[in-house]
N, C-alpha and C positions, 0 to 999 in steps of 0.2 A: 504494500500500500504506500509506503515509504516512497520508494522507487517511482510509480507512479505519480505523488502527487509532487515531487523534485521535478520531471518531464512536465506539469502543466503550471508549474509555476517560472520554470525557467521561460517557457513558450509565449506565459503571460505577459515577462518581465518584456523580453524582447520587442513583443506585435507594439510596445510603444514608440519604439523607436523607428526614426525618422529613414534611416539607412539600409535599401532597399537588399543592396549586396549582402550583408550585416545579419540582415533577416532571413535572405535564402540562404546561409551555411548554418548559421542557429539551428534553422528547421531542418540542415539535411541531418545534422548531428542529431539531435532530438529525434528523428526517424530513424536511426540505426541501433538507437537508445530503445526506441519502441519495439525494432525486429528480436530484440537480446528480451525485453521482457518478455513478448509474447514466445520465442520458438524455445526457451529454456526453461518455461512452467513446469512444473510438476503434473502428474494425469489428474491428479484431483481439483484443479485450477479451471473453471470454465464445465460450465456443462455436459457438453458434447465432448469433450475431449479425449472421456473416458469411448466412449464409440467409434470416436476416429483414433484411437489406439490398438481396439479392436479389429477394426476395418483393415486397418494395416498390418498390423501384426500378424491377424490369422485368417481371415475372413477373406480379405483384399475386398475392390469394388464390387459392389451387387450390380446386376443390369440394369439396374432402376437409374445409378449413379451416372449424371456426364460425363462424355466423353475426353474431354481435355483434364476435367482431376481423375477421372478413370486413370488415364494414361500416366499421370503424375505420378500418381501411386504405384501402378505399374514399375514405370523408369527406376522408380528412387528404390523399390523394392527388391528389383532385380540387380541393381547394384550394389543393394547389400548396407544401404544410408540406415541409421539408428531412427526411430520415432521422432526426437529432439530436432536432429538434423532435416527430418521430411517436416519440423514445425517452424522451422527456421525458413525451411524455401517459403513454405505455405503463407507465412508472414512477410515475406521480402515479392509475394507479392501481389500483396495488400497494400503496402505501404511502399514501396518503390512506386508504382503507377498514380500511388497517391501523391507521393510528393511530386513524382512530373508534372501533374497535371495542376494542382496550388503554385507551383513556378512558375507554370506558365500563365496563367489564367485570371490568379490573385493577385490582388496588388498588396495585401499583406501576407505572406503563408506562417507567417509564426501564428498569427490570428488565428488561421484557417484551424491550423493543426488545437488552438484552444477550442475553437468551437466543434472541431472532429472530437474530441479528448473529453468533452463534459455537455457538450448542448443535449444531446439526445441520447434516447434510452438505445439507439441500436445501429449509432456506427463504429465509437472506438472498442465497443463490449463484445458486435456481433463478431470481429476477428476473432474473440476468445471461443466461439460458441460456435456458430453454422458459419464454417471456414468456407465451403464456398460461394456463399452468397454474399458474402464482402470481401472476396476477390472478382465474382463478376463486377461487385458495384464499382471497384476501383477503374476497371475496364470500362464499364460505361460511362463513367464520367469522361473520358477521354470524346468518347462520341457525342456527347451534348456539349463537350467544350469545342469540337470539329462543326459540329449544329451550328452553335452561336456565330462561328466564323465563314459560315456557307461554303464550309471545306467539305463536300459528302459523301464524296470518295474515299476520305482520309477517315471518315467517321464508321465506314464499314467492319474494317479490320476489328479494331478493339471492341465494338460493336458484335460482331462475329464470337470471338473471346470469352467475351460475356458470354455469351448463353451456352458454351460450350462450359463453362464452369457453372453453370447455375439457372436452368432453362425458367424459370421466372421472370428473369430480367426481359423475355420476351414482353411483358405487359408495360412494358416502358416504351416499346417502340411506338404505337397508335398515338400515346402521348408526347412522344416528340415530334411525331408529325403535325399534330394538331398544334402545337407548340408554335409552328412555325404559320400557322394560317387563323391563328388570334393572337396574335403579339401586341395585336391593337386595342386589345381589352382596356376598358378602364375602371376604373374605382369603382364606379354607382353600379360597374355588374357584381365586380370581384366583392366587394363586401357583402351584399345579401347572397352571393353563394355562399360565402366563407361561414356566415351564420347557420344558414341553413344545414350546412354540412357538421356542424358544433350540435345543435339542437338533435337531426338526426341520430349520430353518433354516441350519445349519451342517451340515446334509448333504442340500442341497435340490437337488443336480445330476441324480439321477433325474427333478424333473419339471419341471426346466428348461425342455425340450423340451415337454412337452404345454403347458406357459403359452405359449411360443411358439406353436404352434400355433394356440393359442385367439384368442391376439392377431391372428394372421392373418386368422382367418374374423371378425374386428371392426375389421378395420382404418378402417372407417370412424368408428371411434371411439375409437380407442388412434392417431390422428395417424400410423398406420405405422411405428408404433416397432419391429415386429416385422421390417419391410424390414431396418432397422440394427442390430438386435441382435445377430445374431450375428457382424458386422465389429466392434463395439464389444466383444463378450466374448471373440473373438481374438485384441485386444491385449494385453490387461488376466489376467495371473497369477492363477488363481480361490483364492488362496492369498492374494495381497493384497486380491481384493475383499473375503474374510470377514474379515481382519484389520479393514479399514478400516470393515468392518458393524460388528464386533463393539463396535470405540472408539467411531465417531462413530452408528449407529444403534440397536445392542441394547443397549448398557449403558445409558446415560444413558437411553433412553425407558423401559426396563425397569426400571429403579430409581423414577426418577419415579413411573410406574405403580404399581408395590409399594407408595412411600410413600403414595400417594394414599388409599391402603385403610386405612389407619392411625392418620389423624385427620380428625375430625368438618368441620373447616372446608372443605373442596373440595364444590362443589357437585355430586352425584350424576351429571349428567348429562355434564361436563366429565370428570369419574372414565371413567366407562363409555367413552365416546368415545376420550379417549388410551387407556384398557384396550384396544379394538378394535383400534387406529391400529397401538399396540404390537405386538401379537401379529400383524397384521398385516406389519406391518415384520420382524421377525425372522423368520415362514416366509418371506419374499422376499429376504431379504436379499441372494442372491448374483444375482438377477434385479434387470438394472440398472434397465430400465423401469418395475419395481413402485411405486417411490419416487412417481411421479405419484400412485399410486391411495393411497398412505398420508398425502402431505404433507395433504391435506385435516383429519385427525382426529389429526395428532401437534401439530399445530398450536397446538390447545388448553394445550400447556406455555405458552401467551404467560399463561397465565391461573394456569394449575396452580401452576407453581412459583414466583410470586410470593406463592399462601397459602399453601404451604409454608413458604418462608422465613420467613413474618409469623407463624407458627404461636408456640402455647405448648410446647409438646415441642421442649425442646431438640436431640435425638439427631435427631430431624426434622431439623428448623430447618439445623443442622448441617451434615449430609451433605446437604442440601439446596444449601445455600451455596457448601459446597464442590466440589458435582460444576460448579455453573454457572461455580464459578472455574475449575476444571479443565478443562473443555472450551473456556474462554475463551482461554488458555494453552495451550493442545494447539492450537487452531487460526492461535494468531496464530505459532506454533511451525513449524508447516505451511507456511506462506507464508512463514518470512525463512528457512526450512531448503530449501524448494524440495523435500521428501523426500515428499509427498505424489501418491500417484499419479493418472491422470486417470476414476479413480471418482469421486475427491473435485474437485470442479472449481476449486479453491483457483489452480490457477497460472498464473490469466488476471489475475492481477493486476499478472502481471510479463511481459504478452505487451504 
């Protein structure tokens, strides 16, 4: 936990500074820092870990599994890599693709990497937990940063990538296309969706049940999350999941969002994409699974709330600042209080 929260204070100190060079070697450091925590865990660290120990150790890929970590595991296995070391690639790269693309993309990445590190319930955590859906997500970000710059040729590949690690990340594509043919959205839509989607989402247990369903008849491509859902929404007080939605998933994405509509500086296509991700996120919110299908498109805060913050409106700027302080502090709060329940997967750092 230590170790950790040294990584999000260093990242803190730095995103204030002025010196742009300064900031991208801070962050690449802090990212090698990341790959050492994440690929040297213990099996009892992280959820899933214990399963992709098993997977690899004896089991190897089921058919169910993608093709590209098929083969990963494959490769590393037949050469004979330790567990450790196949957590160490698996980590580099998550976080390699990450920092390329906050380099390129961010105008702060020391930021980027505070708001990957503590904003949300399931980007710096889900590397610990469903390894490959946040190495597609790291992939995909490359193709909505290729989006933004109407490269879409160049968006293919990593694009491609993605879903060969993690065939979910397909539900992102409809909405990057659409992404790009309402860019012209304004406020007076974006907010009564945003509400709407809030209101929804907080009383979303009638279609609980048909998403599960749905998930079944795809299980070959929701990983069979639908097998475990509902032993996972059994433990878990559907009174705590929406509390812990509302802090760590609909407020903060849904403020974001809203600011985003409000000044000039965000680039349209990043706007539209968290707009989706967002509204996304809060009809699911009490649907534990759904988190795969949004991390893809909320992701874009690595990008968003960095020109927020650099903005000239202050009242932005602001509450901008201050929500990424507050959830930096809410989460580090979570972990030395132990008070966080296992939606938020915060307390494998003290397993």
């Amino acid at each position: 936990m230590g170790y950790f929260i040294f990584i999000l204070l260093v990242a803190s100190l730095f995103a204030t500074t002025g010196k742009k060079r300064l900031n991208i070697w801070v962050s690449f450091i802090l990212i090698i820092l990341m790959i050492l925590l994440n690929g040297l865990r213990g099996l009892d660290v992280g959820r899933d870990t214990m399963n992709y120990f098993t997977m690899y150790s004896y089991k190897g890929a089921s058919e169910r599994i993608e093709p590209l970590f098929s083969l990963l595991v494959t490769t590393l296995k037949m050469m004979g890599f330790s567990f450790n070391f196949f957590l160490c690639v698996t980590a580099f790269l998550i976080y390699i693709p990450l920092y390329g693309f906050i380099k390129k993309f961010s105008i702060n990445p020391c930021l980027s990497l505070v708001v990957y590190l503590s904003f949300s319930v399931f980007f710096f955590q889900n590397s610990f937990n469903v390894i490959r859906n946040a190495i597609a997500a790291s992939f995909l970000l490359w193709s909505i940063g290729y989006i933004s710059e109407s490269k879409y040729k160049k968006a293919i590949i990593p694009g491609l990538i993605a879903v060969g690690f993690h065939y979910s990340s397909l539900i992102a594509i409809p909405f990057l296309v659409l992404s790009r043919f309402t860019k012209g959205t304004k406020s007076i839509i974006a907010i009564p969706v945003l509400i709407a989607s809030i209101i929804i989402g907080l009383s979303s247990a009638f279609y609980e049940n048909a998403l599960t369903t749905i998930l079944q008849q795809v299980s070959f491509a929701s990983g069979a999350a639908a097998d475990n859902y509902l032993d996972y929404l059994s433990d878990i007080d559907e009174i705590e999941v929406n509390v812990n939605g509302i802090i760590m998933l609909m407020a903060p994405f849904s403020l974001i969002s809203l600011l985003s509509f409000f000044t000039k500086r965000i680039d349209n296509t990043y706007r539209m994409v968290l707009f989706y991700g967002t509204v996304l996120s809060n009809l699911f919110v009490s649907v534990l699974y759904a988190y795969r299908l949004t991390l893809f498109m909320t992701l874009v805060t690595l990008v968003v709330i960095p020109q927020l913050c650099a903005g000239q409106n202050k009242i932005i700027k602001a509450i901008s600042i201050m929500s990424v302080a507050v959830m930096a502090v809410y989460f580090i709060y979570s972990m030395i209080s132990g008070t966080a329940t296992n939606i938020i997967p915060y307390y494998f750092f003290f397993e």
